[in-house]
N, C-alpha and C positions, 0 to 999 in steps of 0.2 A: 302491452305498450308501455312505453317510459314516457316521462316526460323531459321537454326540456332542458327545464334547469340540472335534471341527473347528465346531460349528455355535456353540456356545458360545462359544469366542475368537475368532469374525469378528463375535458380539454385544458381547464385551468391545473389541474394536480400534473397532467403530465407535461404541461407547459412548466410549470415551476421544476419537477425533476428535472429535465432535461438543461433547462436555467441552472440550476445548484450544480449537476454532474457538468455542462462547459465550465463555469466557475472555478469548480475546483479543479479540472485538469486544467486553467490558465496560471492557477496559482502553483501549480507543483510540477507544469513543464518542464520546466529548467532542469530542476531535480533530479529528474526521473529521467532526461533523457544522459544528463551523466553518468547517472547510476548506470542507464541500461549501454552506456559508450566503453564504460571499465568491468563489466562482466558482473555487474549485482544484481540480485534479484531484489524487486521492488511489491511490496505487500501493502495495497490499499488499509488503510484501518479507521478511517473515517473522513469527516469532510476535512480537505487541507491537511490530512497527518497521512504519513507514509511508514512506511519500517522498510530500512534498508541493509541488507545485509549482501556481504562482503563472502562467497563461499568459500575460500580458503581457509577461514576458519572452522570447514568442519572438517580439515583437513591436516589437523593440529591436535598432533598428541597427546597425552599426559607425558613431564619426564621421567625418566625409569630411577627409582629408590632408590639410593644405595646403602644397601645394607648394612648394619648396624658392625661394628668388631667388637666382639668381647672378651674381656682381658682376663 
């Protein structure tokens, strides 16, 4: 058997997660749905921080050298 109080604060812990995780998709809505409107992928990296990246960029070269003349 458990008691009580155990069944109660795994109500309050996951009452508070689910609080913190609406939170923070209210604060990074916006964001994230522009991101995901222009073709970015969007990486959770904590509460309220995102990393947004732009993949055209891994679609970007180096430029080619031009070789050196020697006289």
């Amino acid at each position: 058997m458990y008691s009580q109080g155990t069944k109660g604060l795994g109500r309050i812990k996951s009452w508070i997660h689910d609080l913190i995780f609406w939170v923070d998709r209210e604060i990074c809505m916006e964001p994230d749905e522009f991101a995901y409107r222009i073709g970015w992928t969007v990486r959770r990296t904590g509460f309220g921080s995102r990393c947004y990246r732009d993949p055209r960029f891994d679609q970007l070269s180096l430029p080619n050298r031009v070789p050196e003349e020697v006289s």
